[in-house]
NUMI-92450 format. One record per residue (C-alpha): chain; x, y, z; residue number from 0. Coordinates in pm, 1 decimal. Layout:
+------+----------+----------+----------+-----+
| unit |        u |        v |        w | pos |
+------+----------+----------+----------+-----+
|    A |        X |        Y |        Z | NUM |
...
+------+----------+----------+----------+-----+
***
This chain:
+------+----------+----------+----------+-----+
| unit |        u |        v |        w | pos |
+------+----------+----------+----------+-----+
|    A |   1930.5 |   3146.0 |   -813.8 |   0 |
|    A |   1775.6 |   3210.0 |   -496.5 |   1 |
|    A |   1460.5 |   3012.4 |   -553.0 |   2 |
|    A |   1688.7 |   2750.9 |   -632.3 |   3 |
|    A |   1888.8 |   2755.9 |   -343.8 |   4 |
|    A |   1558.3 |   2797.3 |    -92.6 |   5 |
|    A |   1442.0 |   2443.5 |   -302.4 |   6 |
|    A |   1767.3 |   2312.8 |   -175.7 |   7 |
|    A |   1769.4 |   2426.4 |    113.1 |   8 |
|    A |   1428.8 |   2258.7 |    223.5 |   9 |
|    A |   1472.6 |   1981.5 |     64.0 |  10 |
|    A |   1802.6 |   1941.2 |    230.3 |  11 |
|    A |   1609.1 |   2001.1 |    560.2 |  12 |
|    A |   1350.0 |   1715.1 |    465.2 |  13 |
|    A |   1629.6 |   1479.7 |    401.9 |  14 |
|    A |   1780.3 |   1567.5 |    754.9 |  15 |
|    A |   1514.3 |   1499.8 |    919.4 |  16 |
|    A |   1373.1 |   1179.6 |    752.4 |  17 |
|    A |   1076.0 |   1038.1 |    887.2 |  18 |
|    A |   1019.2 |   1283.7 |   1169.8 |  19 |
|    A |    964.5 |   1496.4 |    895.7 |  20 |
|    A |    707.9 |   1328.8 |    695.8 |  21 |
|    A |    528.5 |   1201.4 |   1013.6 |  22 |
|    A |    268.5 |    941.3 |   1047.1 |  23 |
|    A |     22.0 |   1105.7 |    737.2 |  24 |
|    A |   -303.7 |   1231.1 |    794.9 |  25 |
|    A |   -682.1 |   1187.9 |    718.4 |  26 |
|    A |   -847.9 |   1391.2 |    427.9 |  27 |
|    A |  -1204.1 |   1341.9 |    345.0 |  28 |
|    A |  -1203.3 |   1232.1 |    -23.8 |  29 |
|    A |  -1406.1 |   1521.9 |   -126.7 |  30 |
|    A |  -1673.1 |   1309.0 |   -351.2 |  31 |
|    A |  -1971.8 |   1445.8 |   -398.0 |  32 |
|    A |  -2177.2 |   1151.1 |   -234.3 |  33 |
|    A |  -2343.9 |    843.8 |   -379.3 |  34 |
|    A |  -2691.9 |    798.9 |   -356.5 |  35 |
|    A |  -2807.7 |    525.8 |   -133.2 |  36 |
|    A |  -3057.8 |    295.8 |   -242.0 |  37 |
|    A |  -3253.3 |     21.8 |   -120.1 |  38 |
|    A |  -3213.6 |   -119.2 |    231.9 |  39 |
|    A |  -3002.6 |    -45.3 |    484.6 |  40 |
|    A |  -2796.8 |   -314.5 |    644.8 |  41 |
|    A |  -2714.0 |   -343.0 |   1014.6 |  42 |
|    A |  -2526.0 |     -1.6 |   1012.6 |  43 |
|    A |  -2666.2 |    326.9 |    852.9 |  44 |
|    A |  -2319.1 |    355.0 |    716.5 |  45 |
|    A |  -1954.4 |    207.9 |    677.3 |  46 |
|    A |  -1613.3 |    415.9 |    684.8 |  47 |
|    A |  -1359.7 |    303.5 |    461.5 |  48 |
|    A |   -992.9 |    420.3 |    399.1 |  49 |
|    A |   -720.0 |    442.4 |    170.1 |  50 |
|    A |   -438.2 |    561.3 |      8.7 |  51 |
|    A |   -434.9 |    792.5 |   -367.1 |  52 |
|    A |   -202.0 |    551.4 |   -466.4 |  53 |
|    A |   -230.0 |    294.2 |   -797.1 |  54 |
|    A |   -158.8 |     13.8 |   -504.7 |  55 |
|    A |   -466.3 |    111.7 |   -356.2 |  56 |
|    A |   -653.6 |     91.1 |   -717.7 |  57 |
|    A |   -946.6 |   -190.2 |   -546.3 |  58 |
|    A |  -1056.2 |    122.8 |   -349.1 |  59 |
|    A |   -972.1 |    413.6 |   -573.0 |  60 |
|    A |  -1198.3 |    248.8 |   -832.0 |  61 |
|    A |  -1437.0 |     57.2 |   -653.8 |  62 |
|    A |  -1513.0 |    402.8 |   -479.7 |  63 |
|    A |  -1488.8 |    628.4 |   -820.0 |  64 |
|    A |  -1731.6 |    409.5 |  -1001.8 |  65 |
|    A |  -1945.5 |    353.2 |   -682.5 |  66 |
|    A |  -1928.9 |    -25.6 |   -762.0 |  67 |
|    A |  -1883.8 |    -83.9 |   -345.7 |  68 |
|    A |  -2166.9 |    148.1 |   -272.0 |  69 |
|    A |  -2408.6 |    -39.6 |   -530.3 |  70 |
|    A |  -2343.4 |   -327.3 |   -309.0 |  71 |
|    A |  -2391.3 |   -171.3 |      0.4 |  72 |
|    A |  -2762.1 |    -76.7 |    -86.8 |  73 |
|    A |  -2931.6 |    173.4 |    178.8 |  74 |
|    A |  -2581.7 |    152.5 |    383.7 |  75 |
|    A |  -2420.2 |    518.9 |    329.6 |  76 |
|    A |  -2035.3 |    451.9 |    240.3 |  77 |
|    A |  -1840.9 |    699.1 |    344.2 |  78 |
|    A |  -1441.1 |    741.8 |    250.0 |  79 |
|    A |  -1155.6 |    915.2 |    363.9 |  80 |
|    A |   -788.5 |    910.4 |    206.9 |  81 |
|    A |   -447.7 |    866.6 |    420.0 |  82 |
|    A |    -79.5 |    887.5 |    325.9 |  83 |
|    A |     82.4 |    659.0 |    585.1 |  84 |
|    A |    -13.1 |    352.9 |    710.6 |  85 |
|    A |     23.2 |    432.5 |   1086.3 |  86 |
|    A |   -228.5 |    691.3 |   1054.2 |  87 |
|    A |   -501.5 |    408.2 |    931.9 |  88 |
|    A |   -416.1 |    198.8 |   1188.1 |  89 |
|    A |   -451.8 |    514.9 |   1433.4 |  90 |
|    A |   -814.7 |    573.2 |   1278.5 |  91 |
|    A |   -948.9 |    229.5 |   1248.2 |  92 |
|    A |   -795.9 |    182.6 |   1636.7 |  93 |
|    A |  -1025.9 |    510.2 |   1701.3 |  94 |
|    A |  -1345.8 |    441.1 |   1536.8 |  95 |
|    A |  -1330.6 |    654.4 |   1280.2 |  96 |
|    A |  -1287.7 |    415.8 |   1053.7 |  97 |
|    A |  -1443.9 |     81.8 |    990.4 |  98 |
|    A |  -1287.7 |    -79.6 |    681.2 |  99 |
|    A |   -918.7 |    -19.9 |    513.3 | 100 |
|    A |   -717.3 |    -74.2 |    207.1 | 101 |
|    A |   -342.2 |    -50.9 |    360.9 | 102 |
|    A |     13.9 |   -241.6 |    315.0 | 103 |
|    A |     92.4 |   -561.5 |    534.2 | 104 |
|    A |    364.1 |   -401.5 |    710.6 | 105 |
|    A |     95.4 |   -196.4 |    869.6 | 106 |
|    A |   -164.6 |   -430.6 |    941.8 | 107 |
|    A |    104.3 |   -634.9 |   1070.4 | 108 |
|    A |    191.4 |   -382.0 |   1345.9 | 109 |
|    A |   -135.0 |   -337.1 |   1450.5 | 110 |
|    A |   -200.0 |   -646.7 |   1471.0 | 111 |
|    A |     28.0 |   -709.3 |   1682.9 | 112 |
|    A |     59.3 |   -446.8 |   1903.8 | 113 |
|    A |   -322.6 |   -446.2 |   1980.2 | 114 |
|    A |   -238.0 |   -835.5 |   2076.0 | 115 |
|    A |   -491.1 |   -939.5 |   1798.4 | 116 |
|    A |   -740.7 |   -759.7 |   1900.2 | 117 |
|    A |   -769.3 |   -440.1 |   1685.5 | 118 |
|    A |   -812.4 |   -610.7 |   1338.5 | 119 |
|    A |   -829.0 |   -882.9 |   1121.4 | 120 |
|    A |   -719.7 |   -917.5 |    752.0 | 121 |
|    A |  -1042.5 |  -1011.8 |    505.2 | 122 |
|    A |   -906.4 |   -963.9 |    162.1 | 123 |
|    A |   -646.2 |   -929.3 |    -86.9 | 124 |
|    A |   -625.4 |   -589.9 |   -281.2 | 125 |
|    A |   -294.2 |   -589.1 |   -465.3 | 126 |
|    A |     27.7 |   -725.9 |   -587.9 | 127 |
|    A |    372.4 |   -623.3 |   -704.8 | 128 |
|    A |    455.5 |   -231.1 |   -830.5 | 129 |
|    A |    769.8 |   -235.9 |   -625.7 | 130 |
|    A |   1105.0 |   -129.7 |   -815.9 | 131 |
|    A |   1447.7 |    -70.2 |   -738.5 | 132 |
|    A |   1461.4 |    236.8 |   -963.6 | 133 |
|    A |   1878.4 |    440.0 |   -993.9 | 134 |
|    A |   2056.0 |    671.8 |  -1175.9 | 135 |
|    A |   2197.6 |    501.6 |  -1453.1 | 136 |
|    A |   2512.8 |    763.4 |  -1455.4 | 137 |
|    A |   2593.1 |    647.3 |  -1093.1 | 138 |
|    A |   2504.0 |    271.4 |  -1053.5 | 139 |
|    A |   2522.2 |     66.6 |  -1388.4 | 140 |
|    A |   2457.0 |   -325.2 |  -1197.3 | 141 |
|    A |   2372.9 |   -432.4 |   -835.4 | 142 |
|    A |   2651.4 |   -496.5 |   -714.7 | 143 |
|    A |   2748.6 |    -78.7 |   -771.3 | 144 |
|    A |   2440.5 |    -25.5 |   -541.4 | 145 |
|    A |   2692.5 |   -108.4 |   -264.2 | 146 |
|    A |   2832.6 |    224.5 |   -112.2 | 147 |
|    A |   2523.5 |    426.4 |   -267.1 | 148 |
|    A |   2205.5 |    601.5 |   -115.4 | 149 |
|    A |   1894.4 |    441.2 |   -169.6 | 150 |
|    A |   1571.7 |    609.3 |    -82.6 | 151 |
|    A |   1286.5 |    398.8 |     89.5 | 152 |
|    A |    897.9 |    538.0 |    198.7 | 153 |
|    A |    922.5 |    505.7 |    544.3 | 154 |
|    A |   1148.3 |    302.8 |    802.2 | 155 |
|    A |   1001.9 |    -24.9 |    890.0 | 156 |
|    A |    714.3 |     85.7 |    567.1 | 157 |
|    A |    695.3 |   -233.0 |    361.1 | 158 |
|    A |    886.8 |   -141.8 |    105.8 | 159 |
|    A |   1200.5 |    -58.4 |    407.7 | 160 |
|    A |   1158.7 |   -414.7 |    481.4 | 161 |
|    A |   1196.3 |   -532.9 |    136.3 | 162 |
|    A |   1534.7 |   -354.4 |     92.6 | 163 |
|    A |   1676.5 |   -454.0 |    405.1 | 164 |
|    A |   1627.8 |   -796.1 |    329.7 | 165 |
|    A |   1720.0 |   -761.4 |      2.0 | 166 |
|    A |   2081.4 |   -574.5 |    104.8 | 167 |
|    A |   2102.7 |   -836.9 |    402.2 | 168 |
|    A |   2078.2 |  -1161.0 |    163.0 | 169 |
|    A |   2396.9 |   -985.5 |    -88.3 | 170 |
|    A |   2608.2 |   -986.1 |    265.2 | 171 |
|    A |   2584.5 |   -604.9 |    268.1 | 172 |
|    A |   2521.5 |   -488.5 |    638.5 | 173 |
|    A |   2349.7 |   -181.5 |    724.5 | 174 |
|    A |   2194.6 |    -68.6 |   1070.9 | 175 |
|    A |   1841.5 |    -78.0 |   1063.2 | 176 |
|    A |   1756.5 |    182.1 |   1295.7 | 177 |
|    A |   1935.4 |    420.0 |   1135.7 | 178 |
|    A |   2037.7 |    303.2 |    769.0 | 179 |
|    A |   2389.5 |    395.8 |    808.6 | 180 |
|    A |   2629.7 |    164.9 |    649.3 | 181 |
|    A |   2743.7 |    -40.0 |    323.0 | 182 |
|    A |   2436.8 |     52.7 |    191.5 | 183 |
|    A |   2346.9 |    445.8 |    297.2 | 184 |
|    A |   1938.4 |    379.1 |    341.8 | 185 |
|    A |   1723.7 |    760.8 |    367.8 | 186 |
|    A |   1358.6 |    688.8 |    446.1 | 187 |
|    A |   1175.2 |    959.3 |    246.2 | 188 |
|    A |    799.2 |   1033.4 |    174.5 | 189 |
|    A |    711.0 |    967.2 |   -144.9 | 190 |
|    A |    603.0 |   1285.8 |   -267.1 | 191 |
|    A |    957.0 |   1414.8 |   -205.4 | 192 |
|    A |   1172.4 |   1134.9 |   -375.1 | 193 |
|    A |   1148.6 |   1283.5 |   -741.5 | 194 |
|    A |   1268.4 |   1590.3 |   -616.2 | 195 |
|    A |   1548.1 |   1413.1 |   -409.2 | 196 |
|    A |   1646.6 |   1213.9 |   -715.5 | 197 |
|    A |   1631.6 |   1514.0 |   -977.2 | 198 |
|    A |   1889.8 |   1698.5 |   -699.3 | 199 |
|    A |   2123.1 |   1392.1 |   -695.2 | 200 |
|    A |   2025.3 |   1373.3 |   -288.2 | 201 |
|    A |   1982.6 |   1020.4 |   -328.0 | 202 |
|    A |   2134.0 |    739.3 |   -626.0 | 203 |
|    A |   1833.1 |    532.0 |   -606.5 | 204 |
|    A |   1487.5 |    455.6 |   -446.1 | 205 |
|    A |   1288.7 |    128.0 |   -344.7 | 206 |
|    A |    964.5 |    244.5 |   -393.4 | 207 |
|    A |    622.9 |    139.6 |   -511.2 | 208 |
|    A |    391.7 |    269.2 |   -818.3 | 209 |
|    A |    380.7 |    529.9 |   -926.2 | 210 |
|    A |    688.3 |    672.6 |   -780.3 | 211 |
|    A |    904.7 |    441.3 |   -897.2 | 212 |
|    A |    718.9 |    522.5 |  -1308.4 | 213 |
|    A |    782.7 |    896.0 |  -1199.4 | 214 |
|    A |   1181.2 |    840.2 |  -1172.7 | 215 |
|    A |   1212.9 |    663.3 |  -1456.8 | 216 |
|    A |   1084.5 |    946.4 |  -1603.9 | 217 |
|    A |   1295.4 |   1170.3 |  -1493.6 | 218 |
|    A |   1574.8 |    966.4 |  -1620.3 | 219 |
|    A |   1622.1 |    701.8 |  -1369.7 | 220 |
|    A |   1624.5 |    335.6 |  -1468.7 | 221 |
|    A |   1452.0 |    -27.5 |  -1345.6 | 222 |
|    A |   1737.3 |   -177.4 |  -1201.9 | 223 |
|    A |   1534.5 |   -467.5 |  -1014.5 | 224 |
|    A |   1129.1 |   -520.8 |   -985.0 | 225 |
|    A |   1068.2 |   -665.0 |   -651.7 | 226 |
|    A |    798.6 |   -956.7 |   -824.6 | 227 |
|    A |   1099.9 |  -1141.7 |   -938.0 | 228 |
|    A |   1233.6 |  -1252.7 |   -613.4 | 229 |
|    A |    879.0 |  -1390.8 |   -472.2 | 230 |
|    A |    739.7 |  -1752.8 |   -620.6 | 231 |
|    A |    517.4 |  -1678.9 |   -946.6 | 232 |
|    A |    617.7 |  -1289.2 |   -922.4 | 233 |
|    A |    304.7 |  -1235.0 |   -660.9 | 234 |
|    A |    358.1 |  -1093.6 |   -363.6 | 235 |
|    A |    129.8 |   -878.8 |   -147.4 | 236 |
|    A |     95.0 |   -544.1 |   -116.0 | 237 |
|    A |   -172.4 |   -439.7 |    -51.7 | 238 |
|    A |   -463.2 |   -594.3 |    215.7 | 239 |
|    A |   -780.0 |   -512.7 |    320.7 | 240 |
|    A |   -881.6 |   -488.9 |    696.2 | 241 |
|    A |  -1161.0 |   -469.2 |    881.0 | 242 |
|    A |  -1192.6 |   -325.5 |   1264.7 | 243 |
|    A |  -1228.0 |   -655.2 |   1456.7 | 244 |
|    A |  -1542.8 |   -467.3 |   1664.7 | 245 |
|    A |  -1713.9 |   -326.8 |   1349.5 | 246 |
|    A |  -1654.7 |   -728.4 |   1208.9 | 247 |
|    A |  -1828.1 |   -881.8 |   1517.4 | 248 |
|    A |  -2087.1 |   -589.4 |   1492.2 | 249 |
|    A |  -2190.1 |   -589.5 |   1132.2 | 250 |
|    A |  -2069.2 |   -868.2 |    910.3 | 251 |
|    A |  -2366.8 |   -818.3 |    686.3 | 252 |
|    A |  -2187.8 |   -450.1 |    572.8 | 253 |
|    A |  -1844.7 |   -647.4 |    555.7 | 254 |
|    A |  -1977.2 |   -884.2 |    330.9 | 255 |
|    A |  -2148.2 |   -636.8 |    121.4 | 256 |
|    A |  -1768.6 |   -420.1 |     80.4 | 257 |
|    A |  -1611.7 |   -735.8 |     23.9 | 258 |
|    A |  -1867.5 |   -821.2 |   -238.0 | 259 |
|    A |  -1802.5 |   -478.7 |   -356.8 | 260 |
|    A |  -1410.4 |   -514.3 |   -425.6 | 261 |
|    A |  -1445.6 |   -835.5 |   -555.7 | 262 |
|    A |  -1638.6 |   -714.5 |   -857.9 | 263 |
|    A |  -1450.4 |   -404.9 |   -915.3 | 264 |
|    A |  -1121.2 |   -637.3 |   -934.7 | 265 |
|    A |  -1280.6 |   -847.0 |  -1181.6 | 266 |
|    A |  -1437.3 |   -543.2 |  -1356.0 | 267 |
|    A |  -1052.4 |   -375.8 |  -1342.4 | 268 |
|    A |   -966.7 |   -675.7 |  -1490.6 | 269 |
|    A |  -1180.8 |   -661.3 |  -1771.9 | 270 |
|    A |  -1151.0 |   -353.0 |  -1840.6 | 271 |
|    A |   -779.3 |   -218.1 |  -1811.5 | 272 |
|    A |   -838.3 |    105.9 |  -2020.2 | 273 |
|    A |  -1122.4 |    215.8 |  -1850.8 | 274 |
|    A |  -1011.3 |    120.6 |  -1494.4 | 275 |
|    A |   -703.4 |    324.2 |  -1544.3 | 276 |
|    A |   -888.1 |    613.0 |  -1637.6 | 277 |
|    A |  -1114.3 |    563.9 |  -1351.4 | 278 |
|    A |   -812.3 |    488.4 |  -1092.8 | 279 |
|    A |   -646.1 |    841.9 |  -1256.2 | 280 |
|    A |  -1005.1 |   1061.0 |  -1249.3 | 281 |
|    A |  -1006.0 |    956.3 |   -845.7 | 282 |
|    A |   -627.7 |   1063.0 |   -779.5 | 283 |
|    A |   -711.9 |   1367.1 |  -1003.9 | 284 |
|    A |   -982.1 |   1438.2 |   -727.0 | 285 |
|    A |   -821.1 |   1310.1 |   -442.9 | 286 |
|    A |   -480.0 |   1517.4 |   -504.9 | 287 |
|    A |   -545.1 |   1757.8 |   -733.5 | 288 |
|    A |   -319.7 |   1634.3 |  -1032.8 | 289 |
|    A |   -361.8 |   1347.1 |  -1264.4 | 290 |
|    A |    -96.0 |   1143.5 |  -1297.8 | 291 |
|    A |     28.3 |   1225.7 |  -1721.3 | 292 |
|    A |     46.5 |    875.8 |  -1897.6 | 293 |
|    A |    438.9 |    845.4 |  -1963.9 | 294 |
|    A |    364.2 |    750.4 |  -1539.2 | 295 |
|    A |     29.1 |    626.8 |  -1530.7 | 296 |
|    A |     71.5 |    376.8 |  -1804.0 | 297 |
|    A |    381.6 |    155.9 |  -1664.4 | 298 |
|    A |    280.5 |    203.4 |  -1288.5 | 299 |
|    A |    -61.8 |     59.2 |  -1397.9 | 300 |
|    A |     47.9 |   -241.9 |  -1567.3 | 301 |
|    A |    315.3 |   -303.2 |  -1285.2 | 302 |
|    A |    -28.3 |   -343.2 |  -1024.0 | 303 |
|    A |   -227.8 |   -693.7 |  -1016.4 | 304 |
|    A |   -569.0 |   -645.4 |   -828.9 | 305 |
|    A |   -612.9 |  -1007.5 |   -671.3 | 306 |
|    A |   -870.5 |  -1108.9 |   -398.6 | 307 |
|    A |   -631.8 |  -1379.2 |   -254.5 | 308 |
|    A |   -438.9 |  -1203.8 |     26.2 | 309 |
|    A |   -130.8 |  -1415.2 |    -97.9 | 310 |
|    A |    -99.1 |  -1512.6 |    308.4 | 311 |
|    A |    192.9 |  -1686.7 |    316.9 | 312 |
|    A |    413.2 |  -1377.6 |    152.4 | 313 |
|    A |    310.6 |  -1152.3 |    460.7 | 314 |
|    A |    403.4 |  -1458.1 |    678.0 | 315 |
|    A |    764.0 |  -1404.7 |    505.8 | 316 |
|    A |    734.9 |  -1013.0 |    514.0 | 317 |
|    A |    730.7 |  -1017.6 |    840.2 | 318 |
|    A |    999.6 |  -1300.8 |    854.3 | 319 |
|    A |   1171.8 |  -1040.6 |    707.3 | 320 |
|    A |   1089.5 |   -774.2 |    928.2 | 321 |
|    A |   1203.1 |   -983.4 |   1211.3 | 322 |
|    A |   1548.1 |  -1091.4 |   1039.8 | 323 |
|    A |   1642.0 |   -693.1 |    968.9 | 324 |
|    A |   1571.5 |   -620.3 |   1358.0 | 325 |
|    A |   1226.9 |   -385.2 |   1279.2 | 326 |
|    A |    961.8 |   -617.1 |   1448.5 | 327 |
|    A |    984.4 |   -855.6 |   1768.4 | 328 |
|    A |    887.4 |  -1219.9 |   1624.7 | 329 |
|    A |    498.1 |  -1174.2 |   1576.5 | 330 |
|    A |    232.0 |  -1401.6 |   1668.9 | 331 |
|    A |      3.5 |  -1378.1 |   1361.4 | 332 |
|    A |   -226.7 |  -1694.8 |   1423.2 | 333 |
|    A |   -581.4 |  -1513.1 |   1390.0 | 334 |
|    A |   -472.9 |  -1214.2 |   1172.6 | 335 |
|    A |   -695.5 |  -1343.0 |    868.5 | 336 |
|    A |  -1055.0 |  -1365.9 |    856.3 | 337 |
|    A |  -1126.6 |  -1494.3 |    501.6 | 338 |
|    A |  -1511.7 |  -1670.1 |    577.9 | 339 |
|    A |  -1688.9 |  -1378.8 |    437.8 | 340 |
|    A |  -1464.7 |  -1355.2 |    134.3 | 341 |
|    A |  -1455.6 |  -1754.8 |     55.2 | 342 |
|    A |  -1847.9 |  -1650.0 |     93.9 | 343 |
|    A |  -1827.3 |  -1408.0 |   -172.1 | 344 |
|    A |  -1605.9 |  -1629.7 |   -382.6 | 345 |
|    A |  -1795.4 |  -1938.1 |   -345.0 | 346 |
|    A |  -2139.7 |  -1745.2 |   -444.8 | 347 |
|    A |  -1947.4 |  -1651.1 |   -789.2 | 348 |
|    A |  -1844.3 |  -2026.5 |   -818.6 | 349 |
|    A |  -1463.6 |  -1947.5 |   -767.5 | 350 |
|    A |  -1243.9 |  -2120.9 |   -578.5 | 351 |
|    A |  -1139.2 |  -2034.8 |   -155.0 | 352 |
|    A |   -910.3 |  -1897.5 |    -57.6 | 353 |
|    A |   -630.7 |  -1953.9 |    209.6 | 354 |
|    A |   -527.8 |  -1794.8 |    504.0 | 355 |
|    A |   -219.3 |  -1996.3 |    499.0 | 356 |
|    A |   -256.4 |  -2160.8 |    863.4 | 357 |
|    A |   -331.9 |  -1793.8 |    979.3 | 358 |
|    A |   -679.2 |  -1762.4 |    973.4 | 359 |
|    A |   -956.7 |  -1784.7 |   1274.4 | 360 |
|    A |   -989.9 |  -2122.7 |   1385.8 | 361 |
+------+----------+----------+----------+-----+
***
């Protein structure tokens, strides 16, 4: 009983103290023994990439695993570190100690913008969809019972934060922003703690991406809305990748050579769904220390689409959205997307451009 009521207790705290809690994430080397090099080096001796142990991240947890990036790279060390919050990216890509990331548009977006353009640009697609509206089937049985509930999001102003406040917004529902009080009670909670707020009845509900969202359901919870069906054609993104603008200007020979690098493993992951899957799970085994058991792995994976295409105009509406729910001044994103190396990369494979949706670099 009183290791049960200490659980409570802290996760109680946690809750209290929302995203101050979870903070911005961190940096953690990967821990992978490193890849040979071979052949010759392009214009930098090495290139720093980073991402998330997270399915939506599989383009890097893959591409890295099976060194597929690397084999492109040549002589050019590549060299990876794993976050858990986009801010934190941002924060090490702003500092140099990263060159390349894998990372959510809501992110990219803010930095972006608060560097004034000049702190990154957007070069790729990684992923779309794996974003549910998972709830306790004994408390909400429709959508319209999500009304009056408490609905657990990553992160305020996260992507997935943005998502729900539009989505509560467009039902007539109103609910502060800043501090998700209202019709709609809105907790921003890490991740790793949701299952734990869920099993304890903290919350009724989360709006979450893979493989949280597979991890409530089994724990009893239930699919109550996936987030593809309110986009055109289900796609919408989720994950970019993003390049320091400096490192860009400085070395688009290595940029190339990464991009080159996650366009194969996508079409390899594509492929090969089995084996990518194991691949994606062996990297979050090494990256976290668990792998995830397949009653989760196996629905969170086929919830993920890899996809080059940075599906522009979506994070044109994201942060539409972001705007609407009172999160983000209106943006000027003219210039966030880069896509000429990519187009490069796709062209070379005989595959079609493309678009930056009126965003690109003119």
């Amino acid at each position: 009983m009183r290791r049960t009521s200490l659980r409570a207790a802290a996760l109680t705290a946690l809750l209290l103290t929302g995203p101050t809690a979870c903070g911005y994430g961190s940096q953690k080397d990967t821990g992978k023994a490193a890849v040979v090099a071979h052949g010759t080096k392009l214009s930098a001796a090495t290139v720093r990439i980073g991402y998330f142990p997270n399915l939506t991240h599989a383009t890097a947890l893959v591409g890295d695993q099976q060194g597929i990036i690397q084999r492109e790279l040549g002589g050019t060390v590549l060299k990876s570190s794993t976050f858990n919050a986009g801010p934190a990216e941002i924060e090490a890509l702003n500092a140099g100690s990263i060159d390349i990331g894998w990372i959510g548009p809501s992110p990219a977006i803010n930095g972006y913008t608060k560097s004034k353009g000049e702190s990154l640009r957007i070069v790729s697609g990684s992923a779309s969809g794996g974003v549910k509206l998972v709830v306790d089937p004994k408390r909400i049985h429709s959508l319209d019972e999500v009304k009056g509930k408490r609905i657990a999001t990553p992160q305020k102003g996260n992507t997935q934060d943005v998502a729900f406040l539009n989505w509560l917004a467009q039902r007539g529902w109103r609910t502060d922003p800043q501090s998700g009080k209202g019709e709609v009670s809105v907790l921003r909670i890490d991740n790793k703690i949701t299952p734990d707020a869920f099993k304890s009845h903290s919350v009724d509900g989360a709006w979450v991406p893979e493989p949280t969202a597979a991890k409530l359901v089994a724990e009893g919870g239930k699919v109550l809305l996936d987030e593809s069906a309110l986009w055109p054609d289900g796609k919408f993104v989720i994950t970019n990748v993003v390049v320091s603008r400096k490192f860009l200007a400085a070395h688009p020979d290595v940029v190339e050579a990464v991009l080159r690098g996650s366009v194969k493993t996508n079409a390899w992951i594509r492929a090969n769904p089995g084996p990518a899957e194991n691949a994606a799970n062996t990297a979050l085994e090494r990256l976290t220390g668990k792998a995830l058991p397949p009653e989760v792995l196996d629905p969170a994976w086929r919830s993920i689409q890899v996809t080059d295409d940075p599906l522009a105009a979506t994070l044109d509406t994201e942060a539409a959205h972001a705007v609407a729910a009172g999160l983000l001044d209106k943006p000027d994103l003219s210039g966030i997307y880069d896509l000429t190396l990519l187009n490069k990369v796709l062209k070379s494979q005989g595959r079609t451009p493309v678009s930056a949706a009126k965003l690109g670099r003119q």
